[in-house]
C-alpha positions as CSV (number, residue, x, y, z in Angstrom):
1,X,0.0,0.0,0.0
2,X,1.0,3.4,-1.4
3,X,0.5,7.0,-0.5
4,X,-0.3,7.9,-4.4
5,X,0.8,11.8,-4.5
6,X,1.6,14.6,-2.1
7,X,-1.3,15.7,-1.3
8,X,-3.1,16.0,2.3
9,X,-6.3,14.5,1.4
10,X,-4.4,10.7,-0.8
11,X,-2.4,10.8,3.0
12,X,-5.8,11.0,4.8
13,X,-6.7,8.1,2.1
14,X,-3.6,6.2,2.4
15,X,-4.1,6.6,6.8
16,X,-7.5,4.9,7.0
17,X,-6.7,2.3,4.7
18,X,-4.2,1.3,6.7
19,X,-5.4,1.6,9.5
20,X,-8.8,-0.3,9.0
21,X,-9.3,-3.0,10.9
22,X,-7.4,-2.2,13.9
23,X,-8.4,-1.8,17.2
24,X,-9.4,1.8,16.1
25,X,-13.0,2.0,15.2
26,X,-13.9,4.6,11.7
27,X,-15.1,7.1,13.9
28,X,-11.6,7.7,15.6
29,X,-9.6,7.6,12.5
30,X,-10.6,11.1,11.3
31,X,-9.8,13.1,14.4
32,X,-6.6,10.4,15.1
33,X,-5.6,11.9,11.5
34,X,-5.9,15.4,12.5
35,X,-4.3,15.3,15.7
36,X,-1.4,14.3,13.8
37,X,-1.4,17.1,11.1
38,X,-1.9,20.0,13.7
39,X,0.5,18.1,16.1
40,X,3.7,16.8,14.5
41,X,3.1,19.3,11.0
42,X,1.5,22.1,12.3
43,X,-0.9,22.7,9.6
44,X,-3.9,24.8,10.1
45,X,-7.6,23.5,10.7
46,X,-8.5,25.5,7.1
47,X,-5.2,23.5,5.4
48,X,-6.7,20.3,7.0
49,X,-10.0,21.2,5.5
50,X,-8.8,22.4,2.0
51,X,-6.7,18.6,2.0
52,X,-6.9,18.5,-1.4
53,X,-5.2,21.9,-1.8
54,X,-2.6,21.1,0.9
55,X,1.0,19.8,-0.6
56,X,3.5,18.0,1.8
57,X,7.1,18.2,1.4
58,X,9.2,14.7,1.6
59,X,10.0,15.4,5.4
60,X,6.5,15.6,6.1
61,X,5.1,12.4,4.4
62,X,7.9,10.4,6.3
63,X,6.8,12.1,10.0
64,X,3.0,10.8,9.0
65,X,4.2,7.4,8.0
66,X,6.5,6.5,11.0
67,X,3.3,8.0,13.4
68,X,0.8,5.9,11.3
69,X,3.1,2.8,11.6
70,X,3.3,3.6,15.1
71,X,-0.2,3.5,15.5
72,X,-0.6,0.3,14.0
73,X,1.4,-1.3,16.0
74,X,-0.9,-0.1,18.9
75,X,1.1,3.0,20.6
76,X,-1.5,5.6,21.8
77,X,-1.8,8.9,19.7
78,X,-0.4,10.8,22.9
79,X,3.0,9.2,23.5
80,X,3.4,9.1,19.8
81,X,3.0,13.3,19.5
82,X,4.4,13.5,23.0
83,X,1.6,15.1,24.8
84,X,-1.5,15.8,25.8
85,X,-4.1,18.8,26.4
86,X,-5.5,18.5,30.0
87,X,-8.1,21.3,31.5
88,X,-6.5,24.0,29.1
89,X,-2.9,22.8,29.8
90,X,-0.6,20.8,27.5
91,X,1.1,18.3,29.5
92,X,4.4,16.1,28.6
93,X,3.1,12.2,28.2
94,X,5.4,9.4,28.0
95,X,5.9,5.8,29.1
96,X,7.1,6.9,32.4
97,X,3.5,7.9,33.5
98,X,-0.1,7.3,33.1
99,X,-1.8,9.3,30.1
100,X,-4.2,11.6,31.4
101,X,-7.6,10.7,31.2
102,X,-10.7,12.8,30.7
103,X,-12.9,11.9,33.4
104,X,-9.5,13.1,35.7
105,X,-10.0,16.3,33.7
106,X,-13.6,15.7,35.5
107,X,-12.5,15.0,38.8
108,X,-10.1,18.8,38.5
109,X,-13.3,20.2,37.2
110,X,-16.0,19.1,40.6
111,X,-12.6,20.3,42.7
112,X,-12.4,24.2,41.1
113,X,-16.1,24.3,40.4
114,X,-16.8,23.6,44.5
115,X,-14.2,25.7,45.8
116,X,-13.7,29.5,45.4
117,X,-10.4,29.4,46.5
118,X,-7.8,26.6,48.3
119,X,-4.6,27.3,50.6
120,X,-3.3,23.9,50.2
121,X,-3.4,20.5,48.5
122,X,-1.7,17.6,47.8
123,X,-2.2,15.1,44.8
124,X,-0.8,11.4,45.2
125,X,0.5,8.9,43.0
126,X,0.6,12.3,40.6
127,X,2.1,10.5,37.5
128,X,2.3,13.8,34.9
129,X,1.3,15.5,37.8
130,X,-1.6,16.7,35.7
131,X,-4.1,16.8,38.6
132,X,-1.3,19.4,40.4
133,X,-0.6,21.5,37.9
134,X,-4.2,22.2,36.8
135,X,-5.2,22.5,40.3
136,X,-2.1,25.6,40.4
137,X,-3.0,26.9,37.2
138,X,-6.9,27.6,38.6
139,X,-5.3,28.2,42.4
140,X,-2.6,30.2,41.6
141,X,-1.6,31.2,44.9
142,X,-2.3,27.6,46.8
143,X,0.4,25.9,48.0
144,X,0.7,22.2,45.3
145,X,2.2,19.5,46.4
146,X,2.4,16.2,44.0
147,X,3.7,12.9,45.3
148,X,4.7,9.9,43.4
149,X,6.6,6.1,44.3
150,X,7.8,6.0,40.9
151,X,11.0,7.9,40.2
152,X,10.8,8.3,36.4
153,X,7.3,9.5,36.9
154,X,8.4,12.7,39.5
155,X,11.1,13.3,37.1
156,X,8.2,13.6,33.8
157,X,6.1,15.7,36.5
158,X,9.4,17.9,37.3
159,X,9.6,18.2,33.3
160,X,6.0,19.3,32.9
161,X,6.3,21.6,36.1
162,X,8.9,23.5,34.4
163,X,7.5,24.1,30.6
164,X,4.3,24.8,32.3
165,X,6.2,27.5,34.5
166,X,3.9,26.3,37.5
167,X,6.0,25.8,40.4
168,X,4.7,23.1,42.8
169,X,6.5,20.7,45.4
170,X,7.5,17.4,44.1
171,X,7.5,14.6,46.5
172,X,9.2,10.9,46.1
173,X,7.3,8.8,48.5
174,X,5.0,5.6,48.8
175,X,1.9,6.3,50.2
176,X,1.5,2.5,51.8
177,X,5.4,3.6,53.6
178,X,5.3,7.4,53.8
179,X,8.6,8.6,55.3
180,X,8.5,12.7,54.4
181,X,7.6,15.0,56.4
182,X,3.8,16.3,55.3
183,X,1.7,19.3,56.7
184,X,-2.0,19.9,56.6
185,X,-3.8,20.1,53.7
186,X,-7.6,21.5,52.6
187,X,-7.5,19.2,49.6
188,X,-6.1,15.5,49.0
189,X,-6.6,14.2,45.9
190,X,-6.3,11.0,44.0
191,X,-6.1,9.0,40.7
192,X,-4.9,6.0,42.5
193,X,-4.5,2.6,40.5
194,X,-7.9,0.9,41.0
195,X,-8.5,-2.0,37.7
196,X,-8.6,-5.0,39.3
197,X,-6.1,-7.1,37.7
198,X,-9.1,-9.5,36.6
199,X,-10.9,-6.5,34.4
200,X,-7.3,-6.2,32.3
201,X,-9.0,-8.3,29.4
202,X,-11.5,-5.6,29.1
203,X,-8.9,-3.2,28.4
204,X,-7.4,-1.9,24.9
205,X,-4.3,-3.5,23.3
206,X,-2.6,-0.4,23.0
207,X,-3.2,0.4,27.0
208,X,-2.0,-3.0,28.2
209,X,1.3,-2.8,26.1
210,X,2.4,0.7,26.5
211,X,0.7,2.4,29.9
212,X,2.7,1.4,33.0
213,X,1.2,-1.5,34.8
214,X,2.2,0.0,38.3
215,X,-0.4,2.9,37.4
216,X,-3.0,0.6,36.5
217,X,-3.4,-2.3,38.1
218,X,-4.2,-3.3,42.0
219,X,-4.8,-7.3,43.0
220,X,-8.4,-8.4,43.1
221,X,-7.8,-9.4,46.7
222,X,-7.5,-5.8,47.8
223,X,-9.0,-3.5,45.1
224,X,-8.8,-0.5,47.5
225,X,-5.7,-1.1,49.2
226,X,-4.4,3.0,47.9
227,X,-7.5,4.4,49.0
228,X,-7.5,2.9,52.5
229,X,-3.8,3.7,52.6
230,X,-4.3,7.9,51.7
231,X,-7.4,7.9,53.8
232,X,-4.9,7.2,56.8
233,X,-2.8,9.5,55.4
234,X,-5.5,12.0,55.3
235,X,-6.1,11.5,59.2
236,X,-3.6,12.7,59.8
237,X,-3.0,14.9,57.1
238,X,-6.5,16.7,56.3
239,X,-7.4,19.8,58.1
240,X,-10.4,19.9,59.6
241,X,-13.6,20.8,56.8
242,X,-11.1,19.6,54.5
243,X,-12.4,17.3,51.6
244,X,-10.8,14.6,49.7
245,X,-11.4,13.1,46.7
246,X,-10.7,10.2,44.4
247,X,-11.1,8.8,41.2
248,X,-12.7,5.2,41.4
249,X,-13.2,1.9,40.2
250,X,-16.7,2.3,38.0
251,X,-18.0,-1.1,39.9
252,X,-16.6,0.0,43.5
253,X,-18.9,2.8,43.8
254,X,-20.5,1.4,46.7
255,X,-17.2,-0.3,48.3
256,X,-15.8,3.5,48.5
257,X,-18.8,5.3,49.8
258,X,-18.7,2.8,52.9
259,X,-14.8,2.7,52.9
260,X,-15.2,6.9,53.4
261,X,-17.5,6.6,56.0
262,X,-15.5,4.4,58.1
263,X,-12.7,6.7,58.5
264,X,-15.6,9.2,59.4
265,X,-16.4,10.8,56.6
266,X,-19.5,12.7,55.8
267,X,-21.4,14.7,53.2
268,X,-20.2,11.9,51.2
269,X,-20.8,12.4,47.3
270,X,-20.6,9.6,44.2
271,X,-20.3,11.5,41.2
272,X,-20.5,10.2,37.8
273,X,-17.8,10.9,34.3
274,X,-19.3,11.5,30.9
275,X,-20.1,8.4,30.4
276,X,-22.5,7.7,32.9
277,X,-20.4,5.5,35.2
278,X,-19.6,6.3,39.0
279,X,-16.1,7.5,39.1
280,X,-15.6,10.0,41.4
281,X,-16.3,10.2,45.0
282,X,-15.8,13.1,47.8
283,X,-15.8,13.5,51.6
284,X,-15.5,15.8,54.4
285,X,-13.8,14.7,57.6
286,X,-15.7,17.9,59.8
287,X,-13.6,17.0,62.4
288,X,-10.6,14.8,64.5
């Protein structure tokens, strides 16, 4: 198979013939197609739209191939054009951290639409460190602090700190183990790893061969081992009135609400993404 001339639109021909059959359904190929022309050519939306009028060069046709081969074999758009927009921000992706999701564009959203301002927060097991960094680019004069276990990961947030020009504190520590020394905080936060390692055949090829595991996964056995770990944290750690929130486990819905409310939570909240599945959850701990 052959791309038959220069031009934008035999490319956009040449792309979803070769990609047909994948693990990409027709509707995604179009907007996979244009991610790539804004993203690694630059091109315009009107250029995109006049394809038949837009000429590549040689350098161009051979950036398209290698990202359309790349996709084929199943590694996602985002680590393939190196990043990712995320509540207004673009943010650094990689193998050395989770990509960011939208319903954790979500969860960011029910935090800065419930409070008018925050002094303090802290988001754990950050990865990108997406959740901190659009948390201090709403709160810009909160104090952020983003934890991680993972090494590489802290170093990709300490990367995306610094294009972003957001400055928040970066933490290497395991939440099940912490050993740094932590403050109070009005808001802990969380995208914890929470698919049961059962539920991995429901996920996509090209999440299972390129996403890091350790971000992913937890052992059926003990599905909310994180979240019972960072709500001890939190006991310690969450001033009084102060909420926490996580990201769940669509089918644990329940499991959390009562998990909450027996480290004496209240005003408890199950909140669900755009796809009508529970996936966030909140609390207030009122007092110690």
């Amino acid at each position: 198979m052959q791309v038959q001339d220069n031009r934008l639109s035999s490319f956009k021909s040449f792309f979803e013939k070769y990609l047909k059959g994948t693990e990409y359904a027709s509707s995604e190929l179009r907007p996979l197609f244009r991610r790539l022309s804004e993203d690694l050519l630059g091109l315009e939306p009107s250029q995109i739209l006049l394809a038949d009028d837009t000429l590549l060069t040689e350098s161009q046709i051979l950036k398209l191939l290698s990202a359309t081969k790349e996709l084929k074999k199943g590694r996602p758009i985002q680590y393939i054009i190196g990043h990712t927009e995320f509540s207004e921000l673009k943010i650094k992706c990689d193998q050395r951290a989770l990509i960011p999701r939208p319903e954790t564009e979500e969860l960011v959203r029910w935090i800065t639409e419930s409070h008018r301002s925050i002094s303090s927060a802290i988001d754990i097991g950050t990865g990108t460190a997406c959740i901190a960094l659009a948390l201090k680019n709403h709160f810009t004069s909160a104090q952020i602090a983003a934890m991680d276990s993972e090494s590489d990961a802290l170093e990709l947030a300490e990367e995306n700190s610094r294009l972003l020009d957001l400055e928040i504190e970066l933490v290497l520590d395991d939440i099940t183990e912490p050993r740094h020394e932590y403050g109070q905080y009005q808001i802990i936060v969380s995208n914890p790893p929470y698919v049961r390692a059962s539920e991995s055949n429901d996920m996509r090829a090209n999440v299972l061969d390129h996403e890091p595991h350790s971000a992913l996964f937890v052992e059926d056995e003990v599905p909310l081992q994180f979240y019972r770990a960072i709500l001890e944290f939190a006991s310690d750690h969450l001033r009084p009135s102060g909420w926490t929130y996580f990201e769940i486990n669509e089918n644990l819905g329940k499991e959390m609400a009562d998990l909450l409310a027996q480290f004496g939570y209240s005003e408890i909240e199950l909140r669900k993404d755009l796809y009508g599945k529970d996936r966030m959850i909140r609390g207030t701990l009122l007092k110690r």
